[in-house]
C-alpha positions in Angstrom: 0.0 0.0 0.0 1.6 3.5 -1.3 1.2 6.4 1.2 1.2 9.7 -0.6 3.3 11.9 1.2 1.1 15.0 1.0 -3.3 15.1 0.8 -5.2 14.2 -2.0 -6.5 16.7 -4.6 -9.3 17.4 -3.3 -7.6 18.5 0.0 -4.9 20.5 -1.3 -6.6 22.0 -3.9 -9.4 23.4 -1.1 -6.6 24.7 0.7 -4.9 26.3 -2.4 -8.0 27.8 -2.8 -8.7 29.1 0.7 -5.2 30.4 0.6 -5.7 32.5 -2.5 -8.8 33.8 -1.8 -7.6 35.0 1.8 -4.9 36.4 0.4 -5.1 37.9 -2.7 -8.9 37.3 -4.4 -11.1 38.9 -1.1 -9.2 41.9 -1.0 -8.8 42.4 -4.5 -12.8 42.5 -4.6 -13.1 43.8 -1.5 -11.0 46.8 -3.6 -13.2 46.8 -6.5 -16.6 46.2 -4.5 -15.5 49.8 -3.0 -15.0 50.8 -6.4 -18.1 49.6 -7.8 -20.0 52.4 -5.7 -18.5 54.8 -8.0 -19.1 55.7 -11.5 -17.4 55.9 -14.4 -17.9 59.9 -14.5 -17.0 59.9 -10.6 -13.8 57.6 -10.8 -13.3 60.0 -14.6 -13.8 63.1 -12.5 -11.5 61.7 -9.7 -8.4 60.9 -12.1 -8.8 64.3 -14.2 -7.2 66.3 -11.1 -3.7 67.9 -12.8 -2.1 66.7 -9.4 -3.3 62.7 -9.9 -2.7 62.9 -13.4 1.0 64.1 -12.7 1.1 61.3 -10.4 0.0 58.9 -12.6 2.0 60.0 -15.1 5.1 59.9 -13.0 4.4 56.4 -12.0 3.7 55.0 -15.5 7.0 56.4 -17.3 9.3 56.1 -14.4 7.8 52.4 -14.2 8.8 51.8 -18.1 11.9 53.1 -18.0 13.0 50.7 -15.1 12.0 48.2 -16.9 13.2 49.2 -20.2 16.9 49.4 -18.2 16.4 46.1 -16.3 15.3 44.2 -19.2 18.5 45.5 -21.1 21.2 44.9 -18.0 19.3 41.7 -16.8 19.3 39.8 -20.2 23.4 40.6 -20.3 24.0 39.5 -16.4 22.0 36.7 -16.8 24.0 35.5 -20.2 27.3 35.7 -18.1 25.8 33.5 -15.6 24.3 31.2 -17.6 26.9 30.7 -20.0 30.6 31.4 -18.2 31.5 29.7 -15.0 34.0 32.4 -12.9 35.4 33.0 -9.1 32.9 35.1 -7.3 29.8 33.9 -9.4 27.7 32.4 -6.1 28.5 35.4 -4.5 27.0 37.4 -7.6 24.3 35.4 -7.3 23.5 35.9 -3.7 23.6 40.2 -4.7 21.2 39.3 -7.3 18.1 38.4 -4.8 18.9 41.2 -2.2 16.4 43.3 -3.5 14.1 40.6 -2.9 14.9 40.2 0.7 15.4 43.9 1.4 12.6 46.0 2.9 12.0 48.2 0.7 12.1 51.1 3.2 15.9 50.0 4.3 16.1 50.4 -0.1 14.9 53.5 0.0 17.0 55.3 2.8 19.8 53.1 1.1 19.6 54.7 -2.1 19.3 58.5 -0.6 22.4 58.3 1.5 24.1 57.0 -1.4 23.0 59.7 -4.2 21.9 62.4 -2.0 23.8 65.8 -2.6 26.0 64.6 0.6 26.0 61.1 -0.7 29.3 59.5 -1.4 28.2 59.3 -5.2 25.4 62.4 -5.4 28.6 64.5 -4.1 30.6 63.1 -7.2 27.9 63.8 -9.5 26.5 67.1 -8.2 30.2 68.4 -9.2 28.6 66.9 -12.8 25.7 68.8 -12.3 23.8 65.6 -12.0 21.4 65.0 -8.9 19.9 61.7 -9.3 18.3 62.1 -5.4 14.8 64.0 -5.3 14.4 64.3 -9.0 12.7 62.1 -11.5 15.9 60.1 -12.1 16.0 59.1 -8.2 12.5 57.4 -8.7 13.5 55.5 -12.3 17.0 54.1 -9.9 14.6 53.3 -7.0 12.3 51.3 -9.1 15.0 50.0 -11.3 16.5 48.8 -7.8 13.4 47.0 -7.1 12.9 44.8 -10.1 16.2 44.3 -11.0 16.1 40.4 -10.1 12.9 40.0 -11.9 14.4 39.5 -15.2 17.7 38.1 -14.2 15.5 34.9 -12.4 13.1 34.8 -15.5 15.9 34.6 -17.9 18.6 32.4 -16.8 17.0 29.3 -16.4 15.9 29.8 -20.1 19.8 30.5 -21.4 21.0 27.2 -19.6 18.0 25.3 -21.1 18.9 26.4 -24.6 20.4 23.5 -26.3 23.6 24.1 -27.7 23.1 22.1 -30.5 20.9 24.0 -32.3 23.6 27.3 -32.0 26.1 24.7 -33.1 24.1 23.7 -36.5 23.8 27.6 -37.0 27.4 28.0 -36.8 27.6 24.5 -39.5 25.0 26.6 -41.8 27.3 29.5 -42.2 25.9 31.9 -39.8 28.1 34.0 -37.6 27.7 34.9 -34.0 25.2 37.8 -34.3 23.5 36.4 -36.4 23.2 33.4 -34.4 21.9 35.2 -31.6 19.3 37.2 -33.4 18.3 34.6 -35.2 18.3 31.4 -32.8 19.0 32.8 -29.3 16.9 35.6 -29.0 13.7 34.2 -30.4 13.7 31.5 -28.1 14.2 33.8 -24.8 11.9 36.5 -26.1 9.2 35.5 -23.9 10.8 34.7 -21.1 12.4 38.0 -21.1 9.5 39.8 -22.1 8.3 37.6 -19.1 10.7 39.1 -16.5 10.1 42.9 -18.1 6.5 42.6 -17.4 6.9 41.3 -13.7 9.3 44.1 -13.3 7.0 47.0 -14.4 4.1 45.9 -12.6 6.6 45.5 -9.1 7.7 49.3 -10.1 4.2 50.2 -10.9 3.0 50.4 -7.3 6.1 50.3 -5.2 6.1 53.1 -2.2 8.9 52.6 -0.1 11.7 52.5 -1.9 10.4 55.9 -3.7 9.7 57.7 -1.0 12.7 59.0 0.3 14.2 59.3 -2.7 11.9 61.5 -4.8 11.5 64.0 -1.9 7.2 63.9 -3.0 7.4 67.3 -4.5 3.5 67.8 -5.9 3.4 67.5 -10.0 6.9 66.9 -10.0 8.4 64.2 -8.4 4.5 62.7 -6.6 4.2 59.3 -7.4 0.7 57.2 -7.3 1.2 55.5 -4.3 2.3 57.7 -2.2 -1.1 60.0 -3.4 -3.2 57.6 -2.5 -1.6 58.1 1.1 -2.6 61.2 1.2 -5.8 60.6 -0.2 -6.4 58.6 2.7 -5.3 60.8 5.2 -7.3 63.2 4.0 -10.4 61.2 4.2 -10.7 61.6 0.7 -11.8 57.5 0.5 -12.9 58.0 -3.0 -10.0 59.6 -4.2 -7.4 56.7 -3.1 -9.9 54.3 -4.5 -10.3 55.7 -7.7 -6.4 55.6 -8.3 -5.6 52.3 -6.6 -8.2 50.7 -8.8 -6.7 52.1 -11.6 -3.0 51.0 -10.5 -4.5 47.9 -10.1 -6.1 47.6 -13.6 -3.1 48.6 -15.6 -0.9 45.5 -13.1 -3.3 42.8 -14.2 -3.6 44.4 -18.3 0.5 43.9 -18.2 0.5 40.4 -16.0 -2.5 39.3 -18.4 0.1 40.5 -21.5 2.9 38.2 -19.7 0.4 35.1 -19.1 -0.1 35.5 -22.8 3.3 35.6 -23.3 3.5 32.5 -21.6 1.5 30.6 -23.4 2.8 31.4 -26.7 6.1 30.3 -25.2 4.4 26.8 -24.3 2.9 26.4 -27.6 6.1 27.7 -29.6 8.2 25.6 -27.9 5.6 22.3 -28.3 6.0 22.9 -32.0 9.4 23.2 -32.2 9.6 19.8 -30.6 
């Protein structure tokens, strides 16, 4: 007589879905049952304020941009650790998933000592005339900060999968490196990358405290979403926070239902290719 180690389906699939719905589904709709006492011309009305719209604004592009710069740096770090083997490389690796572990407070305050005027590099670069603290470039390196290991993890695993065989027959056909990676590599770790881009936009999208501190909150210059709908809130203005948090929340899901997508035409491009 086998034993199974862990429950039945039925079992863990009632707990999976008490887990979820605990965690994530209830106060998701608990979100847009609040939301569904306003109106499209309320929550339209809400969002056209110049200061939200800055905010939003701010968010969205500085949200892009990190991930625009992680998707480039992360696809070359994780090449060199999927494909060379070097002294230092666990180490590397361990660096990789602090931001992960990190509260993102401790990130924030991190990242403003560091490129504050006073900073040891703000001080080298305000002799540049570059101030990367309390300006719209602080909040792009705070949120690139955050989903830096996004694509790195997405990516990697993909590179060592790649068989080498196939870049081997390109190289018998007559093709040359770049065209070997534009042609072979890349195609086959496009989704995964566009994968890891995705997760890192919608982390950015709503982070607060690694922003924070560093963008110094000016109004309509340097505001971000999140830390708006604080104010919203201490303001009593409940409609206010709701109206933008909803909409944070519907532009996350739009991009993680782009990278499910993604997903499954990796799946099914990789089924055919086999």
């Amino acid at each position: 007589m086998n034993r199974r180690i862990l429950p039945g389906f039925g079992l863990t699939l009632g707990l999976t879905v008490l887990y979820l719905s605990l965690v994530v589904i209830l106060p998701i709709g608990a979100l847009l049952l609040k939301a569904s006492q306003l109106s499209l011309a309320d929550i339209a009305r809400l969002l056209s304020d110049a200061r939200t719209l800055h905010a939003l604004k701010v968010s969205f592009f500085a949200a892009f941009l990190s991930a625009v710069i992680n998707g480039i740096v992360g696809f070359v770090i994780a090449w060199v650790l999927a494909r060379y083997s070097f002294s230092g490389k666990k180490l590397l690796e361990i660096f990789l998933d602090v931001p992960f572990a990190l509260p993102t407070a401790v990130a924030g305050i991190a990242l403003t000592a560091t490129y504050a005027p006073n900073g040891p590099v703000g001080l080298f670069l305000s002799k540049l005339n570059i101030y990367p603290a309390f300006h719209f470039t602080g909040i792009v390196l705070a949120l690139t900060f955050v989903g830096f290991p996004f694509v790195v993890r997405t990516l990697e695993p993909v590179l060592k999968e790649f068989e080498k065989e196939q870049e081997e027959a390109a190289h018998c056909l007559g093709a040359n490196a770049y065209q070997t990676f534009l042609k072979v590599i890349f195609p086959y770790c496009l989704p995964a990358w566009m994968t890891g881009m995705t997760l890192a936009f919608a982390r950015a999208l709503g982070e607060y405290g690694s922003v924070v501190f560093i963008s110094a909150n000016i109004p309509m210059k340097t505001e971000i979403a999140p830390f708006l709908i604080m104010i919203k809130l201490e303001q009593y203005d409940y409609n206010g926070a709701i109206a933008i948090a909803v909409t944070l929340l519907g532009m996350s899901m739009l991009f993680l239902l782009l990278m499910n997508l993604l997903q499954f035409w990796k799946d099914r491009h990789h089924v055919q290719l086999k």
